[in-house]
N, C-alpha and C positions, 0 to 999 in steps of 0.2 A: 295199690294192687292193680297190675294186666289183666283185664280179660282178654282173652285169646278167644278170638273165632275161626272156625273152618272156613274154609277158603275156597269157592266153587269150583267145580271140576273145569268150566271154561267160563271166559270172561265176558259178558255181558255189554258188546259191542251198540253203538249207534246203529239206524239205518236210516235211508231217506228214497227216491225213486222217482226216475224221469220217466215218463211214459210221453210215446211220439204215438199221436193220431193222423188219420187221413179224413181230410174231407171230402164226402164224397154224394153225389146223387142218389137221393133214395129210390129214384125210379129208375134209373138205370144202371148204379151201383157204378158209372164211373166219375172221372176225378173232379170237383169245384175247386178253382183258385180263388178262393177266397178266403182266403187265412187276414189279408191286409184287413177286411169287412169285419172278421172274426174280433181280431183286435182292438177295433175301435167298440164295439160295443162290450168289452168286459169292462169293471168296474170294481172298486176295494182290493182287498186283499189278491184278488185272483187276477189281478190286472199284474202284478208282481210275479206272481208264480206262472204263469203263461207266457212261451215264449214263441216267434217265428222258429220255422226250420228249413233247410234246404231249399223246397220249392213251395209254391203259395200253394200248392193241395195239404199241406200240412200244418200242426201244431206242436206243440209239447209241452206235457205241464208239469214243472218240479215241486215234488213233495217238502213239508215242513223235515227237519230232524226229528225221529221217532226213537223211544226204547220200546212201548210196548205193540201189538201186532194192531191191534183192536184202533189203537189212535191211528196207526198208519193207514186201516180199512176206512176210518172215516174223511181221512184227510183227499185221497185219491178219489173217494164217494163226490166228495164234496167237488172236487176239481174238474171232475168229468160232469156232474152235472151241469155243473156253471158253463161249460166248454160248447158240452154239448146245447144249452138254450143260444147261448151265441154261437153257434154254428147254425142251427136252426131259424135266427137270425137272419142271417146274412146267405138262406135259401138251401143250406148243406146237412148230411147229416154225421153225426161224428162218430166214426170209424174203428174200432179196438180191433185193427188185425195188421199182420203185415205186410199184404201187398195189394196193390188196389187190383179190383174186382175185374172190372173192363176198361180196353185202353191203357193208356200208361206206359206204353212199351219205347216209347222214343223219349227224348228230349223236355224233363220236366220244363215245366214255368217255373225259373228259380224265382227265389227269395231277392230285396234288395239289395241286402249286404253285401259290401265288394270283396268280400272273402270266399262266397261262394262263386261270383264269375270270375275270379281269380283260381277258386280250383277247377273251374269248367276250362280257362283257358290251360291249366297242366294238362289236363286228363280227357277233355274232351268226352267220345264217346264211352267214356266207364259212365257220367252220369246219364245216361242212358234207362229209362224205365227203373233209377233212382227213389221215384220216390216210397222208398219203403220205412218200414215201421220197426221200431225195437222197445226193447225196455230198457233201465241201466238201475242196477240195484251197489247204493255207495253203502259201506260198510268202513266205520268210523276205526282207520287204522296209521295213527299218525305217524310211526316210527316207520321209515319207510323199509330201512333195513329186515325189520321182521314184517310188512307189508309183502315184500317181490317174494320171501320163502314164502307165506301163505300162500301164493298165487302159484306155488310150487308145487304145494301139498293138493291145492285146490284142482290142477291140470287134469287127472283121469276122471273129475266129475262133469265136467264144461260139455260134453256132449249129450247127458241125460238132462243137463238142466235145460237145454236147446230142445229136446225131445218133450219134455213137461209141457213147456209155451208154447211147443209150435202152434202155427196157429196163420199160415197163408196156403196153403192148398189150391185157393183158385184164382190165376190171373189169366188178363186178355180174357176171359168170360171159355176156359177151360178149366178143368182138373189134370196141373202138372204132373202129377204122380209124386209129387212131394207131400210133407206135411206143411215144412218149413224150406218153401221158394225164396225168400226173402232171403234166410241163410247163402243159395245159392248165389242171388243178385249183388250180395251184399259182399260176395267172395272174389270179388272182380278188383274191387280195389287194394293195391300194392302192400297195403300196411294190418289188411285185415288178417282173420284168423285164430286158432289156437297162440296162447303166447309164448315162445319160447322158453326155457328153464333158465333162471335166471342166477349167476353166481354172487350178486351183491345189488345193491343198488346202484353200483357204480358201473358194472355190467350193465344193468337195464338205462341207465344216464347215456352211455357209449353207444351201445344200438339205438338210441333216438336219435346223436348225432348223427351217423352212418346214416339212419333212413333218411333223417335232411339233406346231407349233405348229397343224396344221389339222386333228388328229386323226387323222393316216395311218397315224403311229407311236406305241407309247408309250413305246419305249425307243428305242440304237441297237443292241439283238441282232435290233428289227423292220425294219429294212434289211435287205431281200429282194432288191435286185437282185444278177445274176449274176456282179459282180464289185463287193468293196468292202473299204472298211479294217477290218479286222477289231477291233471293238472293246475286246478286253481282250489282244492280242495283235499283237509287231512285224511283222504278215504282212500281206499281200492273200490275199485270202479268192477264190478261186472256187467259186464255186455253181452251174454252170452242169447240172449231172448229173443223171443216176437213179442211182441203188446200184447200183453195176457187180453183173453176174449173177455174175458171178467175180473171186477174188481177183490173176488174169493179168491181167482186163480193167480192174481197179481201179488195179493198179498200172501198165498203156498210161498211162491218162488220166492219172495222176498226172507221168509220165515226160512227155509231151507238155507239160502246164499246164506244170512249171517250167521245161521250154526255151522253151516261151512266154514266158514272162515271164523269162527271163535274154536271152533273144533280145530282146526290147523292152528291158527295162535296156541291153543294148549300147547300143540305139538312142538310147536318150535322152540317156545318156551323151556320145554322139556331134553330140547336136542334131541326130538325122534327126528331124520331124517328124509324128505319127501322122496314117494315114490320114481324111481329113474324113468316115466316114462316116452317112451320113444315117438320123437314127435310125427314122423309121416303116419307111425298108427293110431295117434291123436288124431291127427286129418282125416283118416282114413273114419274115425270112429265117430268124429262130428259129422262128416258126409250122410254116415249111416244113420244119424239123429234126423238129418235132416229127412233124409227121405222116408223113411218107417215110423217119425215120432213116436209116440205112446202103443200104434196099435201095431205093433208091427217088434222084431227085434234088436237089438243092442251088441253094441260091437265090448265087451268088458276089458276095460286097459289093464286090470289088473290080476286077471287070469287066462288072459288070451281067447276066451271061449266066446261064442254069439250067445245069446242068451234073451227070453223076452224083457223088452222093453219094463213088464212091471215085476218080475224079478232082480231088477237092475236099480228100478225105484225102491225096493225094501233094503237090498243094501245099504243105500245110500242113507232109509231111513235107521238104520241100524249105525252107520256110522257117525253120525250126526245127532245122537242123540242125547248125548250128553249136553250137546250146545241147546239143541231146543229144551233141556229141561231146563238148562239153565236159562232162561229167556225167559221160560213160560209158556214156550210156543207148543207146546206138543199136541194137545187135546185140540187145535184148533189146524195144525198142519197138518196132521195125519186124518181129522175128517173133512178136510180139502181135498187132499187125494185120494181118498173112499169115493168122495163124491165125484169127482173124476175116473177114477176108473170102474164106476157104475155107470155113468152117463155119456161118457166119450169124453175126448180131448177138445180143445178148439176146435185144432183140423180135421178130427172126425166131425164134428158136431155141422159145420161148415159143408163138408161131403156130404151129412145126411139130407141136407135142406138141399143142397146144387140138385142131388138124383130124383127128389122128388117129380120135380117137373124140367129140368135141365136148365131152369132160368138161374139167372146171375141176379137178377131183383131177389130173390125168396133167399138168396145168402146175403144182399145186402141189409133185408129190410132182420133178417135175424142178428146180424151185425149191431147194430145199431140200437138194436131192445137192449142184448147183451149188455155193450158198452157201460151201461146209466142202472145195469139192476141192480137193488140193494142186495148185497149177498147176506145168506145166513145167520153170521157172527155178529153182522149191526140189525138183526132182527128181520131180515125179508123171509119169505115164503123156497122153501124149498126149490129146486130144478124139478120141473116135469121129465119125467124117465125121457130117456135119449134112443133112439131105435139102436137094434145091435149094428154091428158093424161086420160083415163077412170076413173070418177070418185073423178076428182081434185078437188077443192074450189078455182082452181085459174085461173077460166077462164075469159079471157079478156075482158073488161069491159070500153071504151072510148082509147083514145087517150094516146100519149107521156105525161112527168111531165112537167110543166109551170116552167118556171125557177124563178118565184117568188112565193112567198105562199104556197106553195104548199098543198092540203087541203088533205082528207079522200079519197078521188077518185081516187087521181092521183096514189096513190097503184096499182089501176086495168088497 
């Protein structure tokens, strides 16, 4: 005899997650080259998972393969801690934001690899105040053909989830008027950006010739845009991020992208067809993430309207929801973004500490507590309330998230 069982509404994807740090001076919050120092003193496991990046003000640590949200919060715990003792080490302190604080503006200290002074000698001044920070959230999607539709389906959310993480506000030892600067710095290079709509995989194969063959790129690790096939690995790759400020808000985005993306695999699965949207008002509407992040409003690809910033997030939590339940992830994403949008964003949280006294130390040295705290779900101490922000759409609005159901409210 068959038992027959029900078959979940969406598939219960991998994740895994590279997060790039800055090293940087706790007393004056700008850049330490010392990532080469950084290196020699890790050791075990973490010696494997820590890699150079770009220039020696940086790191980056890749995450193990994960299904549940909870193993991935300890693994990135665990990473950053180890990161940050050898950073601390080697006289630096370790940085969870995306663009350094003061200084920075010229000509990183690259890395040694001859693959970066080979893209210094294409591009020259693009690397330029380079060195900044992201996250990349891999979501385990091996068929690549139904990979590039999901990235299809996925296109009208890439600017709220830029708006989630922002998370660089202040560089050169100012307040750019951005949330997410780094988005902007990051916007320089030939190959970045929202990803095109893509008709096959064979189309997305064809545009990475084309961008090689005209000098945009010289590999495909130089495919920049915000969502793509990940080249040495069965995943889609998004990029869309700043280096979450914390490892709670690291692991939201993470919990979010893969019900994104198991929510579109439904989809495609099913032959619903991804929304047509138009890509200069994709630009148009990441720009807007960038600069208003979380407190500020949302450009909506899918009804043309401006709209705040966290009525943009209930959507999204609305349409994803199927995927977070099927994960598990619900009770734990949705009191990430309560907590966020009681307390501020990154880039608020960052603004708050710069206005106190206008020093660039008091956003570094908050930086850097951030970085290493244990968040909530592995047992640490709540967030100390966040001062309001003038002018937010994200003022506090009831209680903590229910750890079951969680409806439209429990956002605020």
């Amino acid at each position: 005899m068959t038992t027959s069982h029900a078959k979940p509404p969406c598939p219960v994807l991998t994740m895994g997650m590279e997060e790039e740090f800055l090293l940087i001076d706790p007393r004056s919050g700008g850049l330490r080259p010392v990532a080469d120092q950084l290196m020699r003193r890790l050791g075990g496991a973490a010696a494997c998972q820590v890699v150079p990046e770009l220039t020696k003000c940086q790191v980056e640590t890749n995450s193990a393969v994960h299904t549940d949200l909870r193993g991935l919060a300890a693994d990135l715990l665990r990473l950053r801690t180890l990161t940050a003792a050898a950073a601390s080490g080697a006289g630096a302190g370790l940085a969870a934001c995306g663009t350094c604080l003061a200084g920075g503006g010229g000509m990183p200290a690259l890395s040694s690899s001859p693959r970066y002074w080979r893209m210094y000698g294409q591009y020259r001044a693009v690397l330029y105040g380079q060195g900044v920070c992201g996250c990349h959230v891999h979501v385990g999607i091996a068929d690549r053909e139904e990979a590039v539709q999901v990235s299809n389906h996925a296109r009208p959310w890439l600017p709220l989830l830029l708006a989630l993480s922002a998370n660089s506000p202040i560089t050169d030892g100012k307040d750019t008027g951005y949330a997410s600067w780094r988005a902007m710095l990051w916007a320089r290079w030939p190959s970045s950006g929202p990803p095109p709509f893509f008709h096959s995989a064979g189309h997305y194969d064809s545009l990475l010739r084309g961008l090689h063959a005209s000098g945009a790129i010289l590999d495909r690790g130089m495919v920049y845009w915000l969502v793509r096939l990940s080249h040495h690995l069965p995943t889609l790759e998004f990029r869309t991020a700043d280096t979450c400020a914390t490892v709670g808000e690291a692991v939201m985005l993470a919990g979010l992208v893969r019900a994104l993306a198991a929510t579109a695999l439904d989809d495609v699965r099913r032959g619903i067809p991804a929304p047509p949207v138009d890509q200069t008002l994709l630009c148009a509407a990441y720009w807007r993430a960038a600069r208003d992040g979380m407190e500020g409003d949302a450009y909506d690809l899918l009804t043309g309207r401006v709209i705040p910033a966290w009525t943009l997030a209930e959507r999204l939590l609305e349409r994803v929801r199927p995927g977070l339940s099927a994960g598990g992830d619900l009770p734990l994403v949705t009191a990430e973004l309560g907590r966020m949008r009681r307390h501020g964003s990154g880039a608020a949280r960052q603004r708050a500490a710069y206005r106190r006294r206008d020093r660039v130390t008091d956003v570094a040295e908050l930086i850097i507590r951030q970085t290493v705290g244990v968040p909530e779900l592995l047992g640490g101490p709540p967030p100390s309330p966040g001062p309001a922000v003038a002018g937010t759409h994200a003022a506090p609005v009831g209680g903590a998230a229910r750890a079951q159901e969680p409806t439209r409210q429990e956002l605020r």
